[in-house]
C-alpha positions in Angstrom: 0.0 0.0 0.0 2.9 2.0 0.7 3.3 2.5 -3.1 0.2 3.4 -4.1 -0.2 7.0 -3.6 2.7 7.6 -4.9 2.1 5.6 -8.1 -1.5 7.9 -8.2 0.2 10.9 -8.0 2.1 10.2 -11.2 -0.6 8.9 -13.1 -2.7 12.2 -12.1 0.6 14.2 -12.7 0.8 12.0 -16.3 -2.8 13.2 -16.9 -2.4 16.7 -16.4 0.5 16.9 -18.5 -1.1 15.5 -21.5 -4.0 17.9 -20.6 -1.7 20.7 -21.1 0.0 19.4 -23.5 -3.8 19.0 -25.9 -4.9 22.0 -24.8 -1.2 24.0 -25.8 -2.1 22.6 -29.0 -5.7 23.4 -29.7 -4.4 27.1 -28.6 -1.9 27.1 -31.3 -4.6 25.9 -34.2 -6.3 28.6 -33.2 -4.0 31.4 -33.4 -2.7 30.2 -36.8 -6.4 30.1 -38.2 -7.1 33.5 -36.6 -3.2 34.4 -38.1 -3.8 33.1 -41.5 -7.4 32.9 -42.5 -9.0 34.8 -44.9 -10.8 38.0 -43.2 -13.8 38.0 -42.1 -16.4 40.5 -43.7 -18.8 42.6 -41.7 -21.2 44.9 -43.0 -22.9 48.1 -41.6 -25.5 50.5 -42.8 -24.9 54.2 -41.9 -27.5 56.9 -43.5 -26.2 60.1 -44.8 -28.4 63.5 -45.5 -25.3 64.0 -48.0 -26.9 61.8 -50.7 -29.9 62.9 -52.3 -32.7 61.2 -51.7 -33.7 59.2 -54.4 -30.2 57.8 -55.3 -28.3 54.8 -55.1 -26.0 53.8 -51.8 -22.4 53.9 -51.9 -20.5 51.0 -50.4 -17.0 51.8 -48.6 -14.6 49.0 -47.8 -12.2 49.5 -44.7 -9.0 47.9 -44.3 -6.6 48.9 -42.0 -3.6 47.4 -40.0 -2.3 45.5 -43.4 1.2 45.6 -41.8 3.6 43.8 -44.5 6.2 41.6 -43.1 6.7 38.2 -42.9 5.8 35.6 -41.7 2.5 36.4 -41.4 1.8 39.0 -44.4 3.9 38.5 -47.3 2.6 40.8 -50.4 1.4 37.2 -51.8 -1.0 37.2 -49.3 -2.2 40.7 -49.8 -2.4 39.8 -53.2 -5.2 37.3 -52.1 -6.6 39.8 -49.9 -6.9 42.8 -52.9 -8.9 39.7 -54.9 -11.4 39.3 -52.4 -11.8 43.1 -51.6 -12.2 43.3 -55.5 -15.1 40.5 -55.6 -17.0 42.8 -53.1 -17.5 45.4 -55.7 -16.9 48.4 -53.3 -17.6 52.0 -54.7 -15.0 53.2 -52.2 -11.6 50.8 -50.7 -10.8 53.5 -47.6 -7.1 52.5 -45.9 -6.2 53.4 -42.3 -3.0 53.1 -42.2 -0.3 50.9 -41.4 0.6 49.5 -44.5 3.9 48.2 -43.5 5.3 46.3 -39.9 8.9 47.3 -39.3 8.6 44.7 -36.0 11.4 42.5 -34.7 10.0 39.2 -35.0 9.7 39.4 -38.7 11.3 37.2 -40.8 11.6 39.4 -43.6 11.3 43.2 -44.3 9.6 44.3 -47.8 10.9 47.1 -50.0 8.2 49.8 -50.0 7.5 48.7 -53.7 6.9 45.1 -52.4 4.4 46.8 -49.7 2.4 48.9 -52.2 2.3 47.2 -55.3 -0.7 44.9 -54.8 -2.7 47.9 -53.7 -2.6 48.9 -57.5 -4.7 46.4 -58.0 -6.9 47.6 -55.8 -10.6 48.0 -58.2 -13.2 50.6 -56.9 -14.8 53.2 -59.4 -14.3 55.7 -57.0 -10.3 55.2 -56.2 -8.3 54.4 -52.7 -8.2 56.6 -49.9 -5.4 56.1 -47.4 -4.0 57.5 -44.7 -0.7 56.9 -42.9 -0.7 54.9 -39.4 2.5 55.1 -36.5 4.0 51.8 -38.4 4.5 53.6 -41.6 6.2 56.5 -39.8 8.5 54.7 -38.3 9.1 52.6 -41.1 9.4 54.8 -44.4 6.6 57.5 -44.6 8.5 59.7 -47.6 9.5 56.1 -49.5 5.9 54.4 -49.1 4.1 58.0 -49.7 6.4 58.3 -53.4 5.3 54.3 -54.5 1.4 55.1 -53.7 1.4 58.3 -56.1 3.0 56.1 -58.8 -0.8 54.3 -58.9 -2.9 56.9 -60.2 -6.0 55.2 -58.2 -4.3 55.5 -54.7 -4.7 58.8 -53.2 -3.0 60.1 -49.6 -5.3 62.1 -47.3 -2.6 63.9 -45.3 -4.8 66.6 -42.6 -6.6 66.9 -46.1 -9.9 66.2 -47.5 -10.7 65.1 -51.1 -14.3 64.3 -53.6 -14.6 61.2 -54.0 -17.6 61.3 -56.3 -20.4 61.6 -53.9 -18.3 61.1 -50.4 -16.1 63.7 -49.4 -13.3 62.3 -47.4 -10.8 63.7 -44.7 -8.1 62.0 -43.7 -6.5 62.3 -40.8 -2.3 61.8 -40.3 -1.6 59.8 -37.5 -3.1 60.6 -33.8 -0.8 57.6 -32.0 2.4 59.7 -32.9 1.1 63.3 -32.4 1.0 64.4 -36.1 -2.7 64.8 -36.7 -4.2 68.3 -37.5 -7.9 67.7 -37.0 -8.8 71.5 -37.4 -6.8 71.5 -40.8 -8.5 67.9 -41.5 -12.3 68.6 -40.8 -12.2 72.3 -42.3 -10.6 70.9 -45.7 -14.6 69.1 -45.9 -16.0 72.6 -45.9 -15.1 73.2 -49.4 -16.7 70.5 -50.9 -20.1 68.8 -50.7 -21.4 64.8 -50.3 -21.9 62.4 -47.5 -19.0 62.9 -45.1 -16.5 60.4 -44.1 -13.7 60.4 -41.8 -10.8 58.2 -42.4 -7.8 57.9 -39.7 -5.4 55.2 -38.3 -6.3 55.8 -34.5 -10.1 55.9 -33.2 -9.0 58.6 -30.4 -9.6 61.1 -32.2 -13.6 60.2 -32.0 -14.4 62.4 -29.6 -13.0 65.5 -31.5 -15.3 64.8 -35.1 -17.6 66.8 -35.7 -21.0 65.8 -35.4 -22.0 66.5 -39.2 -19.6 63.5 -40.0 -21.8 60.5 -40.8 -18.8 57.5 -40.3 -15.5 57.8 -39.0 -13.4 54.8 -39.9 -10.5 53.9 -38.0 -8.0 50.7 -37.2 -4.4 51.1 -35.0 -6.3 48.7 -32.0 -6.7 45.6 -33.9 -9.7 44.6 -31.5 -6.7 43.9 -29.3 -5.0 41.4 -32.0 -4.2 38.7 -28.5 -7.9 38.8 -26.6 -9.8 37.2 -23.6 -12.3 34.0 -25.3 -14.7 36.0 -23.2 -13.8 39.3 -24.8 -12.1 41.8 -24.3 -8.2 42.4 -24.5 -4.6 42.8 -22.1 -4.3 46.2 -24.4 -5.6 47.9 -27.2 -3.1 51.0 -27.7 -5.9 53.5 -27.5 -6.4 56.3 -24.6 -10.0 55.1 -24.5 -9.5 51.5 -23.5 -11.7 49.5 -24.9 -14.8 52.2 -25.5 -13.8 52.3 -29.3 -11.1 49.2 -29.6 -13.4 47.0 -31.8 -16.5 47.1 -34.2 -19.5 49.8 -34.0 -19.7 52.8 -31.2 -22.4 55.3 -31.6 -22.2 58.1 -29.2 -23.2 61.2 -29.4 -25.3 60.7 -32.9 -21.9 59.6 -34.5 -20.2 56.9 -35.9 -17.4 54.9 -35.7 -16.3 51.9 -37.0 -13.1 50.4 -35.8 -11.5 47.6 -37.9 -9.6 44.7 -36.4 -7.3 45.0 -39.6 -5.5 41.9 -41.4 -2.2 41.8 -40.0 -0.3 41.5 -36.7 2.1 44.0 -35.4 4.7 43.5 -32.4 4.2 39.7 -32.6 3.1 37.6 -36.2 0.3 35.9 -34.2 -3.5 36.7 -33.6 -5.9 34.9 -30.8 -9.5 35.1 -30.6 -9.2 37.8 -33.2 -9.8 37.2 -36.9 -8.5 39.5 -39.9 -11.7 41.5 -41.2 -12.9 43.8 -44.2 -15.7 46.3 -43.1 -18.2 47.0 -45.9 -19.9 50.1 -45.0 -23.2 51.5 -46.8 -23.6 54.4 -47.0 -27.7 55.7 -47.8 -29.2 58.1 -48.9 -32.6 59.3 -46.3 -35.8 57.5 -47.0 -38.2 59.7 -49.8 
């Protein structure tokens, strides 16, 4: 008898290894399906008094957070991506920023060429907003700025606004690194007439659009990129915490919509996060 709870306390220790052991797997199949899988797409209705009434919606698709680098986002993959943005058919593809990741763990570093040149293909009547994110400062802004002007249907919406058929669009420079001018950014709209989006990297600057603005569209959190199965995340790199880290927030008879983006930043690995393309209607009011 002597031997026998020690003998049980190995089995039970043998147990609870391969209990660990299973569930240390299942963990990494999910963070290299939530890495790696194709984004999810979300869609959102937003009505604007911009439109006349009468006329057709306008459809906006928001990516943000691409960050280029391998492992996880070689431009071959953001090839892939750019082909199922293009099967959506948006009217609008709006960009907030973050186009490149400069990050340590990566296992290679792309040429700002590599990084842009499947945006080109890029296929929306309307063109390709984008707006610079932190990442892309600290990377190459000047380099990655020259290769998007070389594609006449990418344009960069520096504290500047631009007509975009219908939509007039400001774009924000980045909040996260203190080079945003929002009273250069929203006043650039007041020349120029359409439903009125707002495209930056970070969401923090919410509070501060106006409230004429029918969607702000933003990414920099990546709905936390590592998060709780219960939701939730350890961080989301925004001032607010989690008040506008991920999805809708209406406050204030605004809008935002805050992407989870399609890459990974400081670490190549997602969990309980998935890559995602927000399609955004925008309506005319009801006759």
């Amino acid at each position: 008898m002597s031997g026998a709870k020690p003998r049980r306390r190995i089995a039970r220790f043998k147990w609870l290894v391969l209990a660990l052991t299973v569930a240390g797997c299942l963990i990494l199949v999910k963070a290299f399906r939530d890495t790696m899988g194709d984004p999810v797409v979300h869609r959102v209705s937003v009505t604007s008094a911009g439109l006349p009434a009468g006329s057709e919606p306008v459809t906006i698709a928001l990516l943000a957070d691409i960050h280029v680098a391998g492992p996880d986002m070689p431009p071959s993959r953001l090839e892939r991506i750019v082909e199922q943005v293009n099967r959506l058919e948006p009217d609008l593809v709006a960009i907030a920023g973050d186009l490149v990741s400069e990050k340590r763990t990566a296992t290679h570093i792309y040429s700002p060429e590599e990084i842009i040149a499947p945006l080109g293909k890029l296929d929306a009547k309307l063109g390709v907003a984008i707006v610079p994110g932190n990442h892309d400062h600290w990377f190459d802004w000047a380099a990655l700025k020259t290769e998007i002007r070389k594609s006449p249907q990418l344009t960069v919406l520096v504290n500047d606004a631009a007509q975009f058929g219908p939509l007039v669009v400001a774009g924000s420079d980045d909040a996260f690194t203190g080079r945003d001018d929002l009273e250069a950014t929203f006043g650039a709209m007041d020349r120029l007439s359409g439903a009125r989006i707002v495209l930056t990297h970070s969401p923090d600057i919410f509070p501060q659009v106006p409230v004429d603005v029918d969607v702000t569209l933003a990414g920099h959190t990546h709905c936390g990129q590592i998060a709780y199965p219960w939701g939730g995340s350890p961080a989301t790199m925004s001032e607010y915490g989690d008040l506008y880290a991920c999805g809708i927030m209406e406050q204030h008879g605004k809008t935002l919509v805050t992407s989870a983006g399609i890459g990974t930043s400081l670490l190549p690995i997602r969990l309980f996060t998935q890559p995602e393309i927000w399609l955004i209607e925008i309506r005319p009011p009801q006759s």
